[in-house]
C-alpha positions as CSV (number, residue, x, y, z in Angstrom):
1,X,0.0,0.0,0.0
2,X,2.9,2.4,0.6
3,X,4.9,1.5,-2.6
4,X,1.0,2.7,-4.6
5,X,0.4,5.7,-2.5
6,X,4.2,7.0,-3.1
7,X,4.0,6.0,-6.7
8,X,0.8,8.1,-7.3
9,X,2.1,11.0,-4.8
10,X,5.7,11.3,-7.2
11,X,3.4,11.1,-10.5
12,X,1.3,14.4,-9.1
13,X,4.7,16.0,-8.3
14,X,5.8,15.3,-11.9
15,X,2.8,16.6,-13.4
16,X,2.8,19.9,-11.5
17,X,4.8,21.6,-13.7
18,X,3.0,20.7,-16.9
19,X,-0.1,22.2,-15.8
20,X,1.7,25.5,-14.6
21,X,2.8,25.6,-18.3
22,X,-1.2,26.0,-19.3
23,X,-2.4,28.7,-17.1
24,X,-3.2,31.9,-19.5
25,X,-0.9,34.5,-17.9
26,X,1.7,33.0,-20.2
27,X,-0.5,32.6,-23.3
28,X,-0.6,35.3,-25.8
29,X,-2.0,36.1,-29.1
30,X,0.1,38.3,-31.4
31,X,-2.0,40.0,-34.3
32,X,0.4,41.5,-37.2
33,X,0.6,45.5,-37.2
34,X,-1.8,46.8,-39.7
35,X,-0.5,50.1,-41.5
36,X,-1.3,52.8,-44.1
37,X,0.4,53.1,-47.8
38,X,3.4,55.5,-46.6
39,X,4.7,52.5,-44.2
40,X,3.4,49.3,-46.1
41,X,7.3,48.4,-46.8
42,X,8.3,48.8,-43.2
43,X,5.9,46.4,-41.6
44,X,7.2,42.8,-42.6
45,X,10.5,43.5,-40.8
46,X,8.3,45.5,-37.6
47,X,6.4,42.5,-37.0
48,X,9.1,40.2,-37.5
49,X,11.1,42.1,-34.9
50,X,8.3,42.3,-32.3
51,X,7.8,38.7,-32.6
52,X,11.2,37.6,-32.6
53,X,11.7,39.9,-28.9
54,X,8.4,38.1,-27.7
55,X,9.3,34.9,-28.4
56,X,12.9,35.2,-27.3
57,X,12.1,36.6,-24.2
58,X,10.7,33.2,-23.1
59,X,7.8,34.8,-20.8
60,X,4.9,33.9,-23.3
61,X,3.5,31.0,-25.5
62,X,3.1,32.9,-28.1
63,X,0.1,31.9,-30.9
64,X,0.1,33.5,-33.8
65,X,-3.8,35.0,-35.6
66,X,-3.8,32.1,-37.9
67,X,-4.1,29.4,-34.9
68,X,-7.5,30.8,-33.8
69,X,-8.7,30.3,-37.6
70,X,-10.5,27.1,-36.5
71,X,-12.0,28.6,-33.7
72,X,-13.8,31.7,-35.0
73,X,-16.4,32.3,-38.2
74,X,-14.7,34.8,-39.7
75,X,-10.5,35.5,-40.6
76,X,-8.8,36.5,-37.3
77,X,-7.8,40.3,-39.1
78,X,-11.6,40.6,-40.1
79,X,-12.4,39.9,-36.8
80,X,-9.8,42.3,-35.0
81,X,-11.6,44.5,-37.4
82,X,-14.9,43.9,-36.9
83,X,-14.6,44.4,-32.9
84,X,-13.4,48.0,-33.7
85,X,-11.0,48.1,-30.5
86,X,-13.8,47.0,-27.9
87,X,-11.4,45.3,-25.3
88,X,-14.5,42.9,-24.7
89,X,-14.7,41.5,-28.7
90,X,-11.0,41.5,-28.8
91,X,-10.9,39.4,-25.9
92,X,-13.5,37.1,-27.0
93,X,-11.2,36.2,-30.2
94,X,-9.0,34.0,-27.7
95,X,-12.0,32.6,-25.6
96,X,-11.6,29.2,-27.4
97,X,-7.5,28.9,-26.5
98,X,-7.8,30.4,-23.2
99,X,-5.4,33.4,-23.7
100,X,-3.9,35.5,-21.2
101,X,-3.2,38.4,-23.1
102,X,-3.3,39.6,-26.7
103,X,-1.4,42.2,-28.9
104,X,-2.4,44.7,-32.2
105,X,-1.6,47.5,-32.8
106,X,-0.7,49.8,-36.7
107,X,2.1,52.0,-38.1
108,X,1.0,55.3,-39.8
109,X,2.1,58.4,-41.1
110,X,1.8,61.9,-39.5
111,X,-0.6,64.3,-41.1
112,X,2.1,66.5,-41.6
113,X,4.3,63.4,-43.5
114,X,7.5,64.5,-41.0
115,X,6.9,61.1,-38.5
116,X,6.3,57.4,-38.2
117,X,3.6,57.0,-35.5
118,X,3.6,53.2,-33.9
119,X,0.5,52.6,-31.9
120,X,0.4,49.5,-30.0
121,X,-2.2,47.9,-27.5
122,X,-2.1,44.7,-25.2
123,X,-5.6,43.8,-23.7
124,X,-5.9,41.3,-20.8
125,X,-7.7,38.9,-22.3
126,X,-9.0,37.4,-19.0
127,X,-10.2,40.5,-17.5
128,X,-11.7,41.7,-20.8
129,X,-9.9,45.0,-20.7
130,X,-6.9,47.5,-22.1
131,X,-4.0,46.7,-19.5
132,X,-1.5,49.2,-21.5
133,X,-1.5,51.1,-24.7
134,X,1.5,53.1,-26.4
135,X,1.3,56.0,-28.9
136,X,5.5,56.6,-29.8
137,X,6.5,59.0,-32.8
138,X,9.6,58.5,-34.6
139,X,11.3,61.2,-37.2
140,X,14.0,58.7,-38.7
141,X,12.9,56.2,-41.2
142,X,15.7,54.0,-40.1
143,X,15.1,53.9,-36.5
144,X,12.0,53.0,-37.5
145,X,12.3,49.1,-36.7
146,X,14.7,49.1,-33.7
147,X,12.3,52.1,-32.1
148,X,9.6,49.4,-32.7
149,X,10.9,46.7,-30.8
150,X,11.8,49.1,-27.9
151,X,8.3,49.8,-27.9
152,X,6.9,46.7,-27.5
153,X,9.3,46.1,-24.7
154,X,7.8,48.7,-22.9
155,X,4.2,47.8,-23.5
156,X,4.9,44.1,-22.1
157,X,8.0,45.3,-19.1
158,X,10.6,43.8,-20.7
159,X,14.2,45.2,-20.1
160,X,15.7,47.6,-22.7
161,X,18.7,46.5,-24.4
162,X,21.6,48.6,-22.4
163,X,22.6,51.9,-24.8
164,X,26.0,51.9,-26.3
165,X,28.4,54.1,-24.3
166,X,30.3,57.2,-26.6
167,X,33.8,58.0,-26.3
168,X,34.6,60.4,-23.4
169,X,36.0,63.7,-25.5
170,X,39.9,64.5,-25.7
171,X,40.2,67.1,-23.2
172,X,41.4,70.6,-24.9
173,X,43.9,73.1,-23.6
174,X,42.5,76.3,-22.3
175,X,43.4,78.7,-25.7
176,X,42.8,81.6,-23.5
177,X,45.2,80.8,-20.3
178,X,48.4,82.1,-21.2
179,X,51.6,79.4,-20.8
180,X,53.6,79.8,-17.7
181,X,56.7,82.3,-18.4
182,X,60.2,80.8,-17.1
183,X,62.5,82.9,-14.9
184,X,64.4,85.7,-16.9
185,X,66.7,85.5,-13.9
186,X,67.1,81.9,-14.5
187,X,69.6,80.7,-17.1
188,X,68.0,78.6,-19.9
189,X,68.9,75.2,-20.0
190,X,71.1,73.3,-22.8
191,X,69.2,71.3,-24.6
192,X,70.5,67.8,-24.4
193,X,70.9,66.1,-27.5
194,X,68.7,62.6,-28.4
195,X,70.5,59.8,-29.5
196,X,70.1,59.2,-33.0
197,X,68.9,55.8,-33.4
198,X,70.1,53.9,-36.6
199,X,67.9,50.7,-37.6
200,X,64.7,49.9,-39.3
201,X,61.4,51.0,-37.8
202,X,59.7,47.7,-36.9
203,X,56.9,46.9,-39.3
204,X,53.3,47.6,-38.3
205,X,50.9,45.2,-38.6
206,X,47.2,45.6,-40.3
207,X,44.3,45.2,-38.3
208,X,42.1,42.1,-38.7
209,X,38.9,44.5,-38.9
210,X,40.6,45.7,-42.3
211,X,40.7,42.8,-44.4
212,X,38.1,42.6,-47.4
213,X,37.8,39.5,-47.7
214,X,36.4,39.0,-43.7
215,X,33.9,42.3,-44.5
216,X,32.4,41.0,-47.6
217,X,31.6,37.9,-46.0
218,X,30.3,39.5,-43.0
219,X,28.0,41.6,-45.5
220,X,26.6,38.7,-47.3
221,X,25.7,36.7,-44.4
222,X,23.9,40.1,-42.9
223,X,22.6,40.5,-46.8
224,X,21.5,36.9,-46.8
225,X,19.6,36.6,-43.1
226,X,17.8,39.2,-44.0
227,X,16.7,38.4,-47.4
228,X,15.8,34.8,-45.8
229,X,13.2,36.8,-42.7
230,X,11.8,38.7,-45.3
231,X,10.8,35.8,-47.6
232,X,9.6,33.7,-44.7
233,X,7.6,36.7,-44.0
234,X,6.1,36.5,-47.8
235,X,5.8,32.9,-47.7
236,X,3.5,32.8,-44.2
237,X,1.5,35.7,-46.2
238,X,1.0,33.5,-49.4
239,X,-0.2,30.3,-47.1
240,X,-2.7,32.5,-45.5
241,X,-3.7,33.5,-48.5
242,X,-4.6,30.5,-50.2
243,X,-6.1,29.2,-46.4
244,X,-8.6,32.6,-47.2
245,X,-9.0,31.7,-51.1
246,X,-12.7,30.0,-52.0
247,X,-10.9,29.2,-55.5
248,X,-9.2,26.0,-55.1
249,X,-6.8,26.4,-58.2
250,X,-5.8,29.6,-57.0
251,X,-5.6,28.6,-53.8
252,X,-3.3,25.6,-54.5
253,X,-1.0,28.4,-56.8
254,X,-0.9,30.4,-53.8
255,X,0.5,27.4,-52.1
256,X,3.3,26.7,-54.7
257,X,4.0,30.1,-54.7
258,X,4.3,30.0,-50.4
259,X,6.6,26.6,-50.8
260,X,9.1,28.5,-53.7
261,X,9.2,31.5,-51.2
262,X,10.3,29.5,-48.5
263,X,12.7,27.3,-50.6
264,X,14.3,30.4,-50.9
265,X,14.1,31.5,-47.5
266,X,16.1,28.3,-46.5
267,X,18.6,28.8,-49.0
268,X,19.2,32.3,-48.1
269,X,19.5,31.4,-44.3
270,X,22.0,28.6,-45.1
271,X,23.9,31.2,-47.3
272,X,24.1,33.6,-44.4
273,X,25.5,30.9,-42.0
274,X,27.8,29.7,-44.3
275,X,28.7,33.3,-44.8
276,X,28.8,34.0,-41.5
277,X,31.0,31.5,-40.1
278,X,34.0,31.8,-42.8
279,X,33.6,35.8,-41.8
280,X,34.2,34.5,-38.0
281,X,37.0,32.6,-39.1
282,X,38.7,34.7,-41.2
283,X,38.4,37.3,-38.3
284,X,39.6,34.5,-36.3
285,X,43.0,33.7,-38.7
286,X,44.2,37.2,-39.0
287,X,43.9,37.9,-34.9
288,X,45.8,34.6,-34.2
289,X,48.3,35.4,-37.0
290,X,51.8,36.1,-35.5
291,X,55.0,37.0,-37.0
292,X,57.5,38.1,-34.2
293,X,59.8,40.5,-35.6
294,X,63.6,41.0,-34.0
295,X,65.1,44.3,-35.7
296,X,68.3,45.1,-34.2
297,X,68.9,49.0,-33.8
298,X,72.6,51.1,-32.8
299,X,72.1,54.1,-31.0
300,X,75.2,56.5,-30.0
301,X,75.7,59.6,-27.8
302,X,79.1,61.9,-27.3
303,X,80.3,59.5,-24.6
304,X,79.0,56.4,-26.7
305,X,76.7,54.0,-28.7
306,X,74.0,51.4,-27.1
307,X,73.2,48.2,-29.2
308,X,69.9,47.0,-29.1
309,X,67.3,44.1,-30.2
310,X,63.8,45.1,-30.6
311,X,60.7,42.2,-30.5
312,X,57.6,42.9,-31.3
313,X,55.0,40.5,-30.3
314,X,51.6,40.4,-31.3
């Protein structure tokens, strides 16, 4: 009887955790950002950041619009619409997968054409209500996506990535203190004459950061990871669209169109590894490259000449 009741007691205390796992507070729905004609080319890479910071942050099960499909009449964007930002529709969008929490939001335009306005909203989905909204204006186009993220951080409480620190300025002489002024009484000292030195400088050596060959391939793997984000972005659009399509041929062309687009992805990602990793060891090769040099050198004084060997080590 003990051996049953201590098997079924250690079986409870393995399942805990798997039922903390399904509680909504770490559930969330992640609608993409909707946006206006001005910042239409902007939004793939928003709302692939914003979901790659939620996802990475490891706080939330995320879902993404397309897993409540099954669950509601209409397409989860013609929903979102159709609520028209009541907290209590949106809310009701994730009844069916018991979700915590759930976040839309747009990009626009200023009326004035000078600013990118990001408006984003996360409603608690359990107590059918706003729990924070942020309105953030940005002036730079190519701030435009990190700004993003930032934002989203704040909406959720997630730290902010630490800011890079700038150089402390050279300090400059005051131009308007006048130089000391030696004693007139004082008789000026002889200068004393430097050795000459006689020998060959020693070479200097290039920094690793210089060589071509590591930039390029730094800037096709960079070229390459991106290029693969943005058409898995496209393909995800072109399998939801044929999901949406009543047509079946055009549906099933919107499929082979999805499955090219993310062909390619792959192959871009694989290029950008492969780029990526013979950039890291070129980088590698030229900081572990050392060629000690020993230059001898003959330097001489009125009372004599020093001789000398000079290393240099890397």
């Amino acid at each position: 009887m003990k051996k049953i009741i201590f098997s079924v007691t250690l079986c409870l205390l393995v399942s805990l955790p798997a039922f903390g796992q399904e509680t909504p507070e770490t559930t969330m729905i992640v609608f993409r950002l909707t946006g206006d004609e001005a910042s239409a080319e902007h939004l793939d890479l928003i709302n692939a950041e914003i979901f790659m910071i939620l996802d990475g942050s490891g706080k939330y099960q995320l879902l993404s619009a397309e897993d409540l499909a099954e669950e509601l009449i209409m397409a989860p964007a013609e929903s979102l619409t159709f609520c028209n930002e009541e907290p209590g529709c949106i809310a009701d969008i994730g009844a069916g997968k018991n979700v915590g929490w759930i976040v839309y939001g747009d990009v626009k335009k200023s009326f004035d054409e000078t600013k990118f306005i990001v408006h984003l909203v996360l409603i608690d989905a359990q107590a059918r209500k706003v729990h924070a909204e942020k309105f953030v204006q940005f002036e730079k186009e190519d701030n435009l996506i990190q700004e993003s993220g930032n934002t989203v951080r704040l909406l959720v409480g997630l730290p902010l990535p630490e800011p890079t620190k700038k150089p402390e300025p050279k300090k400059v002489a005051d131009p308007e203190k006048p130089p000391e002024l030696n004693d007139i009484h004082k008789d000026p000292e002889k200068p004393q004459k430097k050795p000459k030195a006689i020998g060959k400088a020693a070479p200097t050596k290039p920094s690793p950061l210089t060589n071509p060959w590591t930039l390029a391939a730094a800037g096709v793997g960079v070229t390459s990871l991106t290029a693969g984000i943005v058409l898995g972005v496209m393909s995800n659009r072109k399998i939801n669209d044929a999901r949406r399509s009543v047509d079946q041929p055009t549906g099933m062309s919107l499929v082979h169109e999805g499955e090219d687009l993310a062909t390619g992805a792959n192959i871009a990602f694989v290029l950008s590894g492969a780029a990526l990793t013979a950039a890291v060891v070129l980088f590698a090769l030229d900081v572990m490259k050392n060629e000690p040099a020993a230059i001898p050198a003959v330097a001489c004084t009125g009372t004599g000449c020093t001789a000398s060997i000079l290393c240099t080590f890397w």
